[in-house]
N, C-alpha and C positions, 0 to 999 in steps of 0.2 A: 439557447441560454446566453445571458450576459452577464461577464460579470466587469468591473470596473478596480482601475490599477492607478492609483493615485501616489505619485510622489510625496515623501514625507521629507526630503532633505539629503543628502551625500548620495548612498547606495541604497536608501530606506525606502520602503513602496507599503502600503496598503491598500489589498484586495478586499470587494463585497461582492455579492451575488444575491440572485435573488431570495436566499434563505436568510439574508441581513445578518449574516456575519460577518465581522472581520476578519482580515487574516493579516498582520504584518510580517514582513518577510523585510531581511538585510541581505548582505554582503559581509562574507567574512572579512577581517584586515588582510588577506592574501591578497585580495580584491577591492580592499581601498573603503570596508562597511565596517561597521562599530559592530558586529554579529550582536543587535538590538532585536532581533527574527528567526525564524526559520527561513534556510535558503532555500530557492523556488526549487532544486533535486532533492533536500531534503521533503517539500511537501508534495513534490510527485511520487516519490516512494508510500511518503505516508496515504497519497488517495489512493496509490493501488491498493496497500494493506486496508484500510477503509472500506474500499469498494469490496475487495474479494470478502473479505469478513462480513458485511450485510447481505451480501447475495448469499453467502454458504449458512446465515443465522438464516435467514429467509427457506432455503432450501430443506435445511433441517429441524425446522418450527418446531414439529411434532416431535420432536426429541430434546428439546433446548431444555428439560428439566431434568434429562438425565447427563447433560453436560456442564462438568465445573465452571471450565475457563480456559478460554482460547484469549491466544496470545500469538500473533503474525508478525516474525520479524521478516523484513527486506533489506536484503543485501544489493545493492547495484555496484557491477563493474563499468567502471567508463573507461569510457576510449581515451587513449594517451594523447589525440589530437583532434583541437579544434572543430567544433564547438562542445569539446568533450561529453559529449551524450551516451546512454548508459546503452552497453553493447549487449548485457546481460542479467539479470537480474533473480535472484534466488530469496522463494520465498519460504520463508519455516513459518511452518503449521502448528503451537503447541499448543497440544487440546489434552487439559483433563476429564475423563467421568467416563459412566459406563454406557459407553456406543463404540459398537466394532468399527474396526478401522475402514473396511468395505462404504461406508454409510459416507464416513467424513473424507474418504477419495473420491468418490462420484459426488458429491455437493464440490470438492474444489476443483474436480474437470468441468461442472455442468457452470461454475461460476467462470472460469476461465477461459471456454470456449463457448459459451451461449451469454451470458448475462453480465457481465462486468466490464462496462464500457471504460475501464481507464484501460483494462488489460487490450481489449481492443482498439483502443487510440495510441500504443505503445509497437513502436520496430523492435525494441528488444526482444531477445530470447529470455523467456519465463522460466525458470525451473523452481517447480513446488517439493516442498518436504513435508512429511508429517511425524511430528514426535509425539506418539498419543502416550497419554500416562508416562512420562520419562521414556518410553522407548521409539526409537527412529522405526518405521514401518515403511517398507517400499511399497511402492505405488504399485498396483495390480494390472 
């Protein structure tokens, strides 16, 4: 895969790849960017939720009509020093509709250790959550 990272001016960049999207991405003012983007941790979080959530719609096809609506927050903790990279990161699973919780933990194990290459291009530590229907459900 290639994708291309073109300068727009100060802190400013825009990425394409070969799906011909763009992506522009800043630099908060903390960091000297007009926050005109998303910053490149904010869109690493977002492709893990991305990627985890396609492989788990993927994984549970056969039931995506009796599921309302997932919603995958990530939380990343970073390190207090240099090159501040995320030591940790926690993702919430919130899924409406009527599928046992059993179903939608084995699609976010089988996404997180077999299928979901951002999760396997990442050193952090992953920890998933599932809040099915309003209630938090531990992992089995």
């Amino acid at each position: 895969m290639n994708v291309t990272t073109v300068w727009k001016g100060k802190r400013a960049f825009t990425s394409e790849g070969p799906s011909g999207y763009a992506v522009g991405m800043d630099a908060t003012a903390a960091y000297g960017g007009d926050s005109q983007g998303a910053t490149p941790m904010e869109l690493l979080l977002a492709g893990l939720g991305g990627c985890m959530g396609i492989d788990i719609t993927m994984i549970l096809d056969a039931f995506l009509d009796k599921i309302d609506s997932i919603e995958i927050e990530a939380q990343g903790t970073r390190s207090e020093d240099m090159p501040k990279g995320f030591t940790s990161i926690d993702l919430i699973f919130k899924v409406d509709g009527d599928i046992p919780d059993y179903r939608i933990w084995k699609a976010i194990q089988m996404a997180e250790e077999k299928y979901c290459a951002v999760s396997a291009s990442l050193s952090a530590d992953i920890h998933p959550k599932l809040i099915l229907n309003g209630v938090s459900t531990p992992r089995p």
